[in-house]
C-alpha positions as CSV (number, residue, x, y, z in Angstrom):
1,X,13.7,42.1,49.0
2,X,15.1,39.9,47.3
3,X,13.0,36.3,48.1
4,X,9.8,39.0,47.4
5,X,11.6,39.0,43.8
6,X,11.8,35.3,43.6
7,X,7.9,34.9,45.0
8,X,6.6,37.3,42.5
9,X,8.7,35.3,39.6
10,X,7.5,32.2,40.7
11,X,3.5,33.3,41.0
12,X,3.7,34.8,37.4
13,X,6.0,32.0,36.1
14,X,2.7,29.6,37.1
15,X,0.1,31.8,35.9
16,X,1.5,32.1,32.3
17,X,1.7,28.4,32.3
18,X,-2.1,28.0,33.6
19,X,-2.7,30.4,31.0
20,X,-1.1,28.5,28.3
21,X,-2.8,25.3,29.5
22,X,-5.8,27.2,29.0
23,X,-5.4,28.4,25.6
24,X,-4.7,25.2,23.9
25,X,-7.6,23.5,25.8
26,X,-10.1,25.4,24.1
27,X,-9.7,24.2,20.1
28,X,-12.4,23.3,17.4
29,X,-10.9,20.1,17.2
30,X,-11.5,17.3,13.5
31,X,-11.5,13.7,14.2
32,X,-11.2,11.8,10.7
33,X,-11.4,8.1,10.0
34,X,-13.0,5.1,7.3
35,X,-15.4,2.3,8.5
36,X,-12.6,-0.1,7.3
37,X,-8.7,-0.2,7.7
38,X,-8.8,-1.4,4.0
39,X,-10.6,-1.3,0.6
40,X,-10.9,-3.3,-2.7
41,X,-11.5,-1.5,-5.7
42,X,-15.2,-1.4,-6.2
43,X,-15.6,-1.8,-2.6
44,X,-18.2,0.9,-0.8
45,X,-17.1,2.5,2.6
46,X,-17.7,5.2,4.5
47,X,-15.7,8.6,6.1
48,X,-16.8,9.7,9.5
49,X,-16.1,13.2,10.5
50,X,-16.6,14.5,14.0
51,X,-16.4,17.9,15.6
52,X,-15.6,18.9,18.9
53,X,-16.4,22.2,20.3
54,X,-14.0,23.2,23.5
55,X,-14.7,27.0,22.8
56,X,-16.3,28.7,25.3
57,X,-19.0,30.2,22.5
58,X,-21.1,28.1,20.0
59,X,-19.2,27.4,16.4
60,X,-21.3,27.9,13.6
61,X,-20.3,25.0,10.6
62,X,-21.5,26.5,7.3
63,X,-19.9,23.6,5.0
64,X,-17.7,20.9,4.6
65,X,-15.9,19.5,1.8
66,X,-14.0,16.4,1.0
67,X,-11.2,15.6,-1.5
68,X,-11.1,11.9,-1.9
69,X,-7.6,10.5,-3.5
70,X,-9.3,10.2,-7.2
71,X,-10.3,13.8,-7.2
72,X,-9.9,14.1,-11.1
73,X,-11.4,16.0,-13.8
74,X,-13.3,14.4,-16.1
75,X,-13.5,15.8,-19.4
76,X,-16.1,13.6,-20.9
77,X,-18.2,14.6,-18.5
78,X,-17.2,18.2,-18.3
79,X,-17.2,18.2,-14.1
80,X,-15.0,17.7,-11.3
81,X,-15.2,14.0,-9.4
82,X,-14.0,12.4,-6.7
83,X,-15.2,15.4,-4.1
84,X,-18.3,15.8,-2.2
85,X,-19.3,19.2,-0.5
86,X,-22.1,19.5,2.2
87,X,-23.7,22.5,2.8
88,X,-26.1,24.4,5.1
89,X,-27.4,27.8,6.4
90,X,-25.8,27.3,8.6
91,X,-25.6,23.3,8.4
92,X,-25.2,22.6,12.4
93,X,-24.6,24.7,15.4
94,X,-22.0,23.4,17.9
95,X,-23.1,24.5,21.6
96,X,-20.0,25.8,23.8
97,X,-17.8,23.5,25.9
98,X,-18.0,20.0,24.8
99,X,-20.7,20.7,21.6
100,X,-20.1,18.3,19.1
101,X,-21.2,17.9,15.6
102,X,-21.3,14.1,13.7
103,X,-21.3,13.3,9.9
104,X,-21.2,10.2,8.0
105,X,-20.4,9.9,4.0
106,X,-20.5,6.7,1.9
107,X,-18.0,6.4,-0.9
108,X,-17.2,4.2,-3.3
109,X,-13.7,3.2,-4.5
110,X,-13.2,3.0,-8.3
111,X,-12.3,0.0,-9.7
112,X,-10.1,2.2,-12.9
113,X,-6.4,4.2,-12.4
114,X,-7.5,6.8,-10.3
115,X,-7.4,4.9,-7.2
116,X,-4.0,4.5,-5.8
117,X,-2.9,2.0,-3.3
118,X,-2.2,4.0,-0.3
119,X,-3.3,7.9,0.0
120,X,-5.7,10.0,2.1
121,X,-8.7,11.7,2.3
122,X,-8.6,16.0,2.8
123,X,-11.4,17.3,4.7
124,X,-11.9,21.4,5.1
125,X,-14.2,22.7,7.4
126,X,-15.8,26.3,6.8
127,X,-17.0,27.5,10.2
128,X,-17.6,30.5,12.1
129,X,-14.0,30.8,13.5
130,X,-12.2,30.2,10.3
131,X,-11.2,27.1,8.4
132,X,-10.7,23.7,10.2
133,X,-9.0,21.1,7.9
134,X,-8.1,17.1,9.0
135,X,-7.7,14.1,7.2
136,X,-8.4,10.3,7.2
137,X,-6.0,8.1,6.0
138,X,-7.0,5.4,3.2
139,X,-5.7,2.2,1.7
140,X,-6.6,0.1,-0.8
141,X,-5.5,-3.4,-1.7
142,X,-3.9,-4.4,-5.1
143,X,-6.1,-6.6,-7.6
144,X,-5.9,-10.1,-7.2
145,X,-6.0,-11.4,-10.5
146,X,-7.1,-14.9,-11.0
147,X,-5.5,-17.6,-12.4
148,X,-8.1,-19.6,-14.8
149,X,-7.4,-23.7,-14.6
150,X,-7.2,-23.1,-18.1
151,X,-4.3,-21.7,-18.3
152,X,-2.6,-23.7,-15.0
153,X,-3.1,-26.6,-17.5
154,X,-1.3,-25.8,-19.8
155,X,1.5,-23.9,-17.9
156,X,2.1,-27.5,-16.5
157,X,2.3,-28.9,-19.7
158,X,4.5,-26.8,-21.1
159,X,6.9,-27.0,-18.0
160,X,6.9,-31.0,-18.2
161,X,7.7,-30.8,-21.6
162,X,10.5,-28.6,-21.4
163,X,12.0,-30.8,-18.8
164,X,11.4,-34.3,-20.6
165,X,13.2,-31.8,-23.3
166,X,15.9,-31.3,-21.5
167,X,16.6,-34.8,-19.3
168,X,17.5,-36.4,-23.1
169,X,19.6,-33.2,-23.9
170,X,21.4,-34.0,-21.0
171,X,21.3,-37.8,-21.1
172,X,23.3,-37.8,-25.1
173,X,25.6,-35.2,-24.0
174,X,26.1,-37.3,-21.0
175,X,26.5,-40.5,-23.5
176,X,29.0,-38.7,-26.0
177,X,31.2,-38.1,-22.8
178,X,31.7,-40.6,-22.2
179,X,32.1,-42.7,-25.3
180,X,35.1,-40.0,-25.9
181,X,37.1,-41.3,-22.9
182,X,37.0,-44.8,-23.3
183,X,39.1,-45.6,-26.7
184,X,37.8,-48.6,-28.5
185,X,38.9,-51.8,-28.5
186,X,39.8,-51.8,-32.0
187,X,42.1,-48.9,-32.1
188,X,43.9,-50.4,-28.8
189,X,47.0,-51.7,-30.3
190,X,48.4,-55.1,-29.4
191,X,52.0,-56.3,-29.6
192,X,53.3,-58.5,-32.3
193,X,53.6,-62.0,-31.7
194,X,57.5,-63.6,-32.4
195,X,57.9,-65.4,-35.0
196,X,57.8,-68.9,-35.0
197,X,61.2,-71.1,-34.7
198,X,63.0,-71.8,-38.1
199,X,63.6,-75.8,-38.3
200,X,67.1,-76.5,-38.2
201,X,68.8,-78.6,-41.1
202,X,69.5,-82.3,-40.6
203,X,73.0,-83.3,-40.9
């Protein structure tokens, strides 16, 4: 009785985890990522977006919108920017068990303070089985600034002229040290010389 127990534990303890295994196999699954590993600001580039159907039924895709890291609104222009929304009725039809559905968007990264150095990209996908969301990561490079001859020149200038500047500084304070320990010849007293023999009387 009871190894007819354990066998019957045993048989529905592997089912469940064949189920399991099953379960999270089938998934609408969001793959996210740029063109580039990096950006300039300026610098055009472009988010691809795949979908991956492992349902067992076709997934209908009705819309997708992106949030790029300059999202802002812009109130001289009255309107949101930074965000991109493709639509469709439905816009594609992902077939069962290994469907997949492909999208490419060009973006351009401003060149003013909305785009930050290091952020990411939000992507929400309206389908037939509920919201999918994902993300792509995004980073952009600092400014380089250049540094116009111009004003290398005279940068150079100025820094040779501060240390001529400063070698004669040095040089008299140097000079009056040394002056100061040495006591002139002048001031150096001498000893008196004796003074000469008197004559002495004749007898």
């Amino acid at each position: 009785m009871r190894k007819k127990i354990i066998g019957m534990s045993v048989v529905i303890a592997l089912m469940a985890i064949l189920c399991a295994q099953s379960v999270t196999a089938q998934n609408l699954t969001v793959n996210t990522w740029t063109d580039k590993l990096q950006y300039h600001p300026g610098e055009k580039g472009k988010l691809k977006i795949s979908i991956l159907n492992e349902l067992d039924e076709p997934v209908e895709i009705y819309n997708i919108t992106i949030e790029f890291p300059w999202f802002r609104y812009d109130a001289e222009k009255g309107e949101w920017i930074g965000n991109e929304t493709i639509e469709g009725e439905p816009l594609a039809l992902i077939e069962s068990d290994g469907g997949d559905h492909y999208e490419e968007v060009p973006f351009t990264v401003p060149t003013d303070g909305r785009a930050v150095m290091g952020s990411t990209i939000d992507i929400d996908i309206v389908t037939s089985k509920g919201i999918r969301s994902g993300d792509a990561s995004l980073l952009i490079s600092a400014p380089n600034w250049p540094v116009s001859l111009v004003a290398f020149d005279t940068w150079m200038t100025s820094l040779i002229v501060a240390v001529v500047v400063c070698t004669i500084i040095l040089a008299i304070v140097v000079l009056f040290a040394t002056r100061r320990t040495q006591a002139p010849r002048a001031l150096v007293p001498r000893a008196t010389a004796p003074p000469p023999p008197t004559p002495k009387a004749k007898a």
